[in-house]
C-alpha positions in Angstrom: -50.2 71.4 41.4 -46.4 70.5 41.0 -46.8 68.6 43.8 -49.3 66.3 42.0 -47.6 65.9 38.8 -44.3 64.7 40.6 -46.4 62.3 42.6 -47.8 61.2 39.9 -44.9 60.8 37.8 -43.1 59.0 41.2 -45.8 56.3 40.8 -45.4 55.8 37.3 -42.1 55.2 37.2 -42.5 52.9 40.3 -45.1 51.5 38.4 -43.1 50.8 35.7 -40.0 49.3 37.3 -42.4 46.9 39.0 -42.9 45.7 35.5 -39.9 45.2 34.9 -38.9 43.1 37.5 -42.0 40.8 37.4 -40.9 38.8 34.8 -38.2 37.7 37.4 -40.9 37.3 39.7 -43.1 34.7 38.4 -43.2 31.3 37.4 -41.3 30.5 34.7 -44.7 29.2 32.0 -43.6 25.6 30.0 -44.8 24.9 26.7 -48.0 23.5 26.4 -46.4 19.8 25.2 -43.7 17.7 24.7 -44.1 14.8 22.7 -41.1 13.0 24.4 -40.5 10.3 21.8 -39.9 13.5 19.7 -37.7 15.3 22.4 -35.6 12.1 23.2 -32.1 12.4 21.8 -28.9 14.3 21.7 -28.9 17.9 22.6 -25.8 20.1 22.1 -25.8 22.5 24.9 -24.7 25.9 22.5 -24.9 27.9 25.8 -25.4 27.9 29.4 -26.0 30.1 32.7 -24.3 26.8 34.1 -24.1 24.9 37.2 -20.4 24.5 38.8 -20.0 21.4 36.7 -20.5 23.3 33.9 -18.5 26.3 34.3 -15.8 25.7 31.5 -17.3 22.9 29.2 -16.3 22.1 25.7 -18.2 19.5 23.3 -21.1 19.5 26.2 -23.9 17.4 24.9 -26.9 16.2 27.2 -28.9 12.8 25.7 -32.1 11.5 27.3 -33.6 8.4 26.6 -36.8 7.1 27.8 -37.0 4.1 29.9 -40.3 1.5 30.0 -41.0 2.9 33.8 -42.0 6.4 31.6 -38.7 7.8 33.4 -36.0 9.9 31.2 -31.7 8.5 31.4 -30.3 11.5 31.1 -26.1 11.6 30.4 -24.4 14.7 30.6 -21.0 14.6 28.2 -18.5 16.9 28.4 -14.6 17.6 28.2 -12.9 20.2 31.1 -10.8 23.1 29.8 -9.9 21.9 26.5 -11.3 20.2 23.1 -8.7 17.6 23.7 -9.5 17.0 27.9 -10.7 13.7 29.3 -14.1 13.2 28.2 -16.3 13.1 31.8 -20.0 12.1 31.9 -22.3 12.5 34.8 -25.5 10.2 34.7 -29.1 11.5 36.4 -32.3 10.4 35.8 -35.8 12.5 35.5 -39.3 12.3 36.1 -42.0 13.6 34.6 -44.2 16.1 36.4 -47.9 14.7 36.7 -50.2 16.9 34.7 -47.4 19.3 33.0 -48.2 18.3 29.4 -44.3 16.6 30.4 -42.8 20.3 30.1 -41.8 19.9 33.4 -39.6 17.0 35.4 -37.8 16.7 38.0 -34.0 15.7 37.3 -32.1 13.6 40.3 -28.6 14.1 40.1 -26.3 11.5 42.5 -29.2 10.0 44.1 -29.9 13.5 46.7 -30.7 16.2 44.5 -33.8 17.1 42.9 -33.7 20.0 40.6 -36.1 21.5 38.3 -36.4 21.2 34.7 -38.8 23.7 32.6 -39.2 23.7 28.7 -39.7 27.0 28.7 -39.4 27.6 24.7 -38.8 24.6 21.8 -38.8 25.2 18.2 -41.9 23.5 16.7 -39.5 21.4 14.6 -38.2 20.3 17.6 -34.6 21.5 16.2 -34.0 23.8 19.2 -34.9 24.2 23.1 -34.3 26.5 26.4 -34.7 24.6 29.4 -34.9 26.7 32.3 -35.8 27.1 36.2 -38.4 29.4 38.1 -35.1 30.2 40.3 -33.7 31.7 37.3 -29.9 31.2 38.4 -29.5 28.3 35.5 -30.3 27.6 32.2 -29.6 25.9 29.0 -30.0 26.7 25.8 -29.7 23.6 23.3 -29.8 22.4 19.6 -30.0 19.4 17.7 -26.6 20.4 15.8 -23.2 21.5 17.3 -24.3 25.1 15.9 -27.1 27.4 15.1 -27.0 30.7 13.3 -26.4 33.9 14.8 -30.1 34.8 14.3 -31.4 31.5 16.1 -29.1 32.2 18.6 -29.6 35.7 19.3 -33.5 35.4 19.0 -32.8 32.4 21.8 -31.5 34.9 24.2 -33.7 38.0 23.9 -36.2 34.8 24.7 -33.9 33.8 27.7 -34.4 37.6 28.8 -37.7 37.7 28.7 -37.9 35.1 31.0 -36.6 37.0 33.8 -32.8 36.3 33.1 -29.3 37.8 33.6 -28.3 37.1 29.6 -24.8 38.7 30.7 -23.8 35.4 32.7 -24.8 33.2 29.6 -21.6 31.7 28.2 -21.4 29.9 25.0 -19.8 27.1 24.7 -17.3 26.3 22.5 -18.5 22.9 20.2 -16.0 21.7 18.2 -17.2 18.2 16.2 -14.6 16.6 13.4 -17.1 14.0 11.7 -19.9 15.3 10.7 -23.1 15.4 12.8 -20.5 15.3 15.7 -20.6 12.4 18.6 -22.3 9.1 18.5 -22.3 7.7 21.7 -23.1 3.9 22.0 -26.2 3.2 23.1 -24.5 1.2 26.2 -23.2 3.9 27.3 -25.9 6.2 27.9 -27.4 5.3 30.2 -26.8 3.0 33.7 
């Protein structure tokens, strides 16, 4: 009889850290729609698992515009180490995924690579977004303004941990914006 109940308390607990782990495991699920004229815009990026290019950012800010082909400019702004470093920008273009309610795209960065773009969560008001990958080793969480409150933020990363995430390697990044409602790019320069 012991025998039983430790077997059966073996597969319960391996049945539970299988649940657990599957949120790791599967597909990352977009929204249902974007309305991209909505979407379109400048997006503060508040915090980030990020890429290389990303790894100490201050001021980053991501803008997307959409082009008459139905493809998105996107221009990634940013300064290096410091509020007061040489601004850099890094231009990419994106393409909508056929049939994703245009939740999904594909975002080509320096002509050779294609990476993966999910909006996984946006607020309804279209105020706030996490943009996310099924490979779960980046993503972005991103507001309208230079900064959200404590309880958007925090609710965004119990979100961003739900997905499947390490919320321990998210880093926020420091957005520092004298004028108000912070930089206003020329249009010129957005996109190539």
């Amino acid at each position: 009889m012991r025998v039983a109940h430790t077997a059966i308390a073996l597969l319960g607990a391996l049945g539970l850290a299988a649940c657990r782990g599957s949120a790791a495991d599967r597909p990352i699920a977009p929204v249902a729609h974007v309305d991209l004229a909505r979407y379109v815009g400048r997006w503060y990026v508040i915090a980030a698992i990020p890429t290389r290019i990303e790894r100490d950012d201050y001021n980053p800010v991501e803008t997307y515009r959409l082009e008459p082909d139905g493809s998105i400019c996107t221009v990634f702004r940013f300064r290096r180490g410091s509020f007061t470093a040489k601004l850099r920008t890094v231009h990419s273009s994106a393409s909508v995924v056929a049939h994703s309610g245009n939740a999904e795209w594909h975002v080509h960065v320096y002509w050779l690579l294609r990476l993966q773009y999910i909006v996984a969560w946006l607020a309804p008001d279209y105020s706030r977004v996490i943009v996310a990958r099924d490979a779960r080793d980046y993503v972005w969480l991103m507001a309208r303004t230079p900064h959200i409150s404590h309880h958007d933020y925090e609710a965004m990363v119990a979100r961003v941990a739900a997905m499947g995430y390490d919320v321990a390697r998210l880093r926020k990044n420091p957005q520092h914006w004298p004028e108000p409602g912070g930089l206003r790019p020329s249009s010129a320069a957005l996109c190539r």
